[in-house]
C-alpha positions as CSV (number, residue, x, y, z in Angstrom):
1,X,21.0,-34.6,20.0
2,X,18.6,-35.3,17.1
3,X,19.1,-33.2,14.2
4,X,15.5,-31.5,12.5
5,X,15.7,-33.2,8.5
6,X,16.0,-30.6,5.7
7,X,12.8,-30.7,4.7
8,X,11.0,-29.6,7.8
9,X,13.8,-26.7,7.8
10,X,13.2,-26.2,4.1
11,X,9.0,-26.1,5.1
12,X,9.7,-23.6,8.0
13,X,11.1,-21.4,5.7
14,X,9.3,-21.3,3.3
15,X,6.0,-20.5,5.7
16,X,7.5,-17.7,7.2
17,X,8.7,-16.1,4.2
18,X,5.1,-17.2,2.8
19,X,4.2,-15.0,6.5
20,X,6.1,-11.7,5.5
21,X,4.6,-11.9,1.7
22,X,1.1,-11.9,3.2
23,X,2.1,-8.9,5.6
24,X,3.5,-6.9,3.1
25,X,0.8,-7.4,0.6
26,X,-1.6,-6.3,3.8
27,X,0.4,-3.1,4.2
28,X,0.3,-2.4,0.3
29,X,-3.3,-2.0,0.7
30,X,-3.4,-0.2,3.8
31,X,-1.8,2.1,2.4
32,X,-3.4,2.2,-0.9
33,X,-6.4,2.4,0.8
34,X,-5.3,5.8,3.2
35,X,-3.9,6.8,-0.6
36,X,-7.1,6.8,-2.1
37,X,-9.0,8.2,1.3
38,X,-6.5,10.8,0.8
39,X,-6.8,11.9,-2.3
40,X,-10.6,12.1,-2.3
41,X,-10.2,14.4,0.7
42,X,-7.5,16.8,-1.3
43,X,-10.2,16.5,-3.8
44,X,-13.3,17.6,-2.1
45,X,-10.8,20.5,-0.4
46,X,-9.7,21.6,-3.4
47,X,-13.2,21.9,-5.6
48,X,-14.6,23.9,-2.7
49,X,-11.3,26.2,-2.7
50,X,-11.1,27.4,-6.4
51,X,-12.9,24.7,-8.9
52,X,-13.2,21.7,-10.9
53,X,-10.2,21.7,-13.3
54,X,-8.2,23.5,-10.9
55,X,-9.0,20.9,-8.3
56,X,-8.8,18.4,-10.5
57,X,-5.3,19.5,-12.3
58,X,-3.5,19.7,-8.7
59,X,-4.7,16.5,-7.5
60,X,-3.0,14.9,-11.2
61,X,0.1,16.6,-9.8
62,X,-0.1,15.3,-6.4
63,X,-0.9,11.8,-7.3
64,X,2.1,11.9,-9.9
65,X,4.4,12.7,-7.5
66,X,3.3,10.0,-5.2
67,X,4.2,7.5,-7.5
């Protein structure tokens, strides 16, 4: 039985932990982007509940404790 050199192992590797970096960097921005979509809804539901610096105050405190 032939036996696959180091390298190619090495290459394979590399690729498919090259793979999972790309997916996770395209689910950091999914989810940056529904963050952000989010947040401007909050926004737009809280100016038309009370006001501007109230609105804008809670959404501070939300975003805070998102992150």
């Amino acid at each position: 039985m032939a036996t696959i050199p180091d390298w190619i192992l090495a290459f394979n590797c590399d690729y498919h932990l090259w793979q999972v970096s790309v997916q996770r960097s395209a689910i950091s921005d999914q989810r940056s982007a529904i963050s952000d979509q989010l947040m401007r809804t909050l926004l737009e539901v809280l100016l038309n509940k009370r006001g501007k610096l109230w609105a804008l105050t809670t959404l501070l405190k939300v975003r805070t404790a998102f992150e």
